[in-house]
N, CA, C and O of each residue as an XYZ file, in Angstrom:
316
protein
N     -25.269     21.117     14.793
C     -23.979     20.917     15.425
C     -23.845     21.922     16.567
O     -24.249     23.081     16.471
N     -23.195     21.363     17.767
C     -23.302     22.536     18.871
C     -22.275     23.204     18.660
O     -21.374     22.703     17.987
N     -22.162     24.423     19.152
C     -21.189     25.400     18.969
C     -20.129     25.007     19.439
O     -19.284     25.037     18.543
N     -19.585     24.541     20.663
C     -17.975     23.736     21.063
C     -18.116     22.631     19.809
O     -17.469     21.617     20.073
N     -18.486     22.597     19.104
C     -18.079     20.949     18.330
C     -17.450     21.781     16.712
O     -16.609     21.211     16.017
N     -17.881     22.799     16.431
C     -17.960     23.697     15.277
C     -16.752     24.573     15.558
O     -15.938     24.781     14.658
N     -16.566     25.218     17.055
C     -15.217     25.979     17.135
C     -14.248     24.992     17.215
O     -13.132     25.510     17.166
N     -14.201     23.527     17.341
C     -13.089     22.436     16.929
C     -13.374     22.778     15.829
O     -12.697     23.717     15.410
N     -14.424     22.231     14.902
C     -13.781     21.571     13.647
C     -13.210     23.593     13.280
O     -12.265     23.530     12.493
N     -13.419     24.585     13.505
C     -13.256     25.777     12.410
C     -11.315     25.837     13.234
O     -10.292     26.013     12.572
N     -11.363     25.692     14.312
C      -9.608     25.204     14.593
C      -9.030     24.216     13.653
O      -8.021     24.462     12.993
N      -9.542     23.329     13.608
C      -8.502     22.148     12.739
C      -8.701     22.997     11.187
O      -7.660     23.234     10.574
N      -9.874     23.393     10.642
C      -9.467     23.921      9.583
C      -8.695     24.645      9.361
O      -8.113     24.455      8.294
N      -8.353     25.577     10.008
C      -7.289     27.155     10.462
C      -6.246     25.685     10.220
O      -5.901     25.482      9.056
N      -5.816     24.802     11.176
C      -4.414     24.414     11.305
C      -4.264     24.133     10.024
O      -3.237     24.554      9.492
N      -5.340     23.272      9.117
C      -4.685     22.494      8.481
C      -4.204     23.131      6.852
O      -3.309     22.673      6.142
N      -5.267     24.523      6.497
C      -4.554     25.740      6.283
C      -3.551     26.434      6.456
O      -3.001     26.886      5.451
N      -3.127     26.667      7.487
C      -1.707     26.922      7.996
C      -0.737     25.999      7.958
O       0.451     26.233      8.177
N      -1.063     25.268      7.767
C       0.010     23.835      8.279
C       0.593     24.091      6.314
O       1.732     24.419      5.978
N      -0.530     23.829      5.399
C      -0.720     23.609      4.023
C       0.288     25.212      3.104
O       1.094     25.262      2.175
N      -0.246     26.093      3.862
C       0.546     27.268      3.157
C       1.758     27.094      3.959
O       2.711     27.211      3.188
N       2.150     26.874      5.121
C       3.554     26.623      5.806
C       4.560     26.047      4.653
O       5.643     26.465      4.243
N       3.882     25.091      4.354
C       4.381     23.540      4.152
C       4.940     24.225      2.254
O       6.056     23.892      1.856
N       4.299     24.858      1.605
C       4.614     25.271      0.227
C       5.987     26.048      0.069
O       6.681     26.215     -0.934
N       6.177     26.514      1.511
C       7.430     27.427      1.692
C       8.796     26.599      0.891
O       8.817     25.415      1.229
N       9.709     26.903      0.099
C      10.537     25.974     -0.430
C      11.829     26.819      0.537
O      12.830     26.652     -0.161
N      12.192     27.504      1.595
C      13.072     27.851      2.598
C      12.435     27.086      4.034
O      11.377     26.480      4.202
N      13.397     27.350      4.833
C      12.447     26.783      6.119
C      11.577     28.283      6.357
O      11.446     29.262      5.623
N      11.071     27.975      7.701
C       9.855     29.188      8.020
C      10.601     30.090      8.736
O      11.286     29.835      9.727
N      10.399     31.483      8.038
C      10.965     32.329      9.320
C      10.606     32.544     10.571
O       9.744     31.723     10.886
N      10.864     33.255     11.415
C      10.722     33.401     13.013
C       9.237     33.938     12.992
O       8.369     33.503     13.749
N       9.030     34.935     12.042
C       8.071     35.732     12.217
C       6.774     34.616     11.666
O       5.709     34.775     12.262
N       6.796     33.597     10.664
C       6.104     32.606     10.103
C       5.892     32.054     11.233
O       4.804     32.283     11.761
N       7.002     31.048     12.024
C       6.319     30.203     13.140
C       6.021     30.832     14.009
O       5.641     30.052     14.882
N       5.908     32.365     14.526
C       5.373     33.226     15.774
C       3.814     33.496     15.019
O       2.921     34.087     15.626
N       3.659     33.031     13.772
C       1.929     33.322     13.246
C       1.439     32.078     13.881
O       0.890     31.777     14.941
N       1.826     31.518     12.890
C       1.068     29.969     13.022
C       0.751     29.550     14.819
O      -0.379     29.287     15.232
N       1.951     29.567     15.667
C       2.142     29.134     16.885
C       1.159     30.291     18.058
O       0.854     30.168     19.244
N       0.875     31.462     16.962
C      -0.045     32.218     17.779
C      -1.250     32.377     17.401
O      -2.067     33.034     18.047
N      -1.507     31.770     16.266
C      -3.092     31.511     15.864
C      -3.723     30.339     16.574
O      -4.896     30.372     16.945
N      -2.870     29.227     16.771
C      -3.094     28.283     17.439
C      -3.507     28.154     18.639
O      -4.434     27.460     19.055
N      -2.523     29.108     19.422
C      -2.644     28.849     20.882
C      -4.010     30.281     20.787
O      -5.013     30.351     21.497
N      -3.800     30.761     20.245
C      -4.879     31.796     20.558
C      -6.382     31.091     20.296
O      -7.318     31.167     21.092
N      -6.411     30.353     18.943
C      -7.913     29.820     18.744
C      -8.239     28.883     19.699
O      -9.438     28.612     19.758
N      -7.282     28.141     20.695
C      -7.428     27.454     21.706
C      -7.785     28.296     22.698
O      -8.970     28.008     22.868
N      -7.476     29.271     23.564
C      -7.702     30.017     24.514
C      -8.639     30.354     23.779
O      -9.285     29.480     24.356
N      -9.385     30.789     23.032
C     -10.207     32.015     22.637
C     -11.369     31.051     22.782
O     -12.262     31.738     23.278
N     -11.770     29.963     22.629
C     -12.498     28.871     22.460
C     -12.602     28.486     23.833
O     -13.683     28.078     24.256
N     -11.443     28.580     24.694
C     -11.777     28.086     26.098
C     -13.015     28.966     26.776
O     -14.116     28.747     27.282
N     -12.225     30.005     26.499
C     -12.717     31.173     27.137
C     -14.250     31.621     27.012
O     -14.850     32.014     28.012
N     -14.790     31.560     25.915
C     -16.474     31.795     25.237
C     -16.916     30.524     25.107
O     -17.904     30.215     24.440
N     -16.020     29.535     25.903
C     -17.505     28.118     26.301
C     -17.309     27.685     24.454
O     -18.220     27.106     23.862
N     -16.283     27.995     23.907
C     -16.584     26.630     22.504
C     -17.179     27.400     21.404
O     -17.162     26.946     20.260
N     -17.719     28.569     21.690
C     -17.835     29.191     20.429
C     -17.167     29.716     19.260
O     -16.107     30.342     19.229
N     -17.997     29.349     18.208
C     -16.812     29.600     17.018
C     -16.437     30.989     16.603
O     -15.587     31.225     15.744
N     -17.175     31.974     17.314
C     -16.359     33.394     17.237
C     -15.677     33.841     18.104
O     -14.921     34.771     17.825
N     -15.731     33.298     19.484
C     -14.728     33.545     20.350
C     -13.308     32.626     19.529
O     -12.172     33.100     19.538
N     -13.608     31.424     18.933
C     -12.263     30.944     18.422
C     -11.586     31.598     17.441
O     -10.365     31.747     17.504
N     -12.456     32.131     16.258
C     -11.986     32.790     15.310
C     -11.266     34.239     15.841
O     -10.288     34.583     15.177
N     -11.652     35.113     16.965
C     -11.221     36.069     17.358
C     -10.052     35.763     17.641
O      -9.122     36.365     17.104
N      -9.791     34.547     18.739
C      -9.212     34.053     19.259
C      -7.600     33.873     18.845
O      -6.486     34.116     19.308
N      -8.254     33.257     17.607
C      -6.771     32.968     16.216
C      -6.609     34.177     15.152
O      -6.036     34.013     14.074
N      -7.076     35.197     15.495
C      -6.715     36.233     14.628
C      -6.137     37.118     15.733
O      -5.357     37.944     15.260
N      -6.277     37.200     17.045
C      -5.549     37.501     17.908
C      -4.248     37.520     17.919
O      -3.391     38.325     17.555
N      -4.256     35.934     18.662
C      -3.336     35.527     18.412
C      -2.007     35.438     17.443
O      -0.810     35.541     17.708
N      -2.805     35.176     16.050
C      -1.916     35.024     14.984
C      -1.056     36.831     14.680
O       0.120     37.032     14.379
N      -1.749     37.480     14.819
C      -1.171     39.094     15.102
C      -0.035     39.295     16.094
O       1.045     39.777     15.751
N      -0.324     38.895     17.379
C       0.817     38.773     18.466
C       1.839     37.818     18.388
O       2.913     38.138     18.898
N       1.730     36.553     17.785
C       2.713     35.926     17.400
C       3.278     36.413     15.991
O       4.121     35.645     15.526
N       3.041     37.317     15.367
C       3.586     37.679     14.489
C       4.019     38.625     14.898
O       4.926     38.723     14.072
N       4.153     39.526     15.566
C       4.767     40.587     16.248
C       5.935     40.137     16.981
O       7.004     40.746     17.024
N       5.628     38.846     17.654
C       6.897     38.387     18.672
C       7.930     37.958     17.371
O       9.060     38.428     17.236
N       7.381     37.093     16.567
C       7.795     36.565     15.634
C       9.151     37.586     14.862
O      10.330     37.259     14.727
N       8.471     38.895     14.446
C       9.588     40.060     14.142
C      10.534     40.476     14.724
O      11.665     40.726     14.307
N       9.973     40.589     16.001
C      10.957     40.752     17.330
C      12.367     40.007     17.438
O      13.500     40.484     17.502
N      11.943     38.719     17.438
C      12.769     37.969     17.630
C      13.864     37.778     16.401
O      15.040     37.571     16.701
N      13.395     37.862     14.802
C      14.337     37.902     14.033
C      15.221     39.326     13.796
O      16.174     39.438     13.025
N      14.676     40.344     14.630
C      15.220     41.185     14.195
C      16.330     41.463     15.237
O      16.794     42.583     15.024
N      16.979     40.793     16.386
C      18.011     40.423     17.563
C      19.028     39.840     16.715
O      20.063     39.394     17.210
């Protein structure tokens, strides 16, 4: 499998993980919850753009991410 085809499928797994522990929440999601998810995402996307499709630039990518959207995420509930 080439490496852009592997940093998709290791993205959709991340989402559909995230999507799956989201989804168990019996409250809605807090600020700081959808600033993870919404920054693992966009991050494993950029991070994947960026290293040509590789699946450790994606994984960096969404652990990046998912850190900074969890940071904004606090931010914002704590206004």
């Amino acid at each position: 499998m080439s490496s852009s085809k592997m940093g998709v499928v290791v993205l959709m797994m991340m989402l559909i993980i995230m999507g799956a522990a989201l989804s168990g929440c019996s409250s809605n999601p807090s600020k700081q919850e959808v600033g993870l998810v919404s920054g693992a995402v966009v991050g494993g996307i950029v991070g994947s753009a960026l290293t040509g499709g590789s699946t450790a630039g994606t994984v960096a990518g969404a652990g990046a991410g998912a850190y900074v959207g969890n940071r904004i995420g606090r931010e914002l509930a704590r206004k």
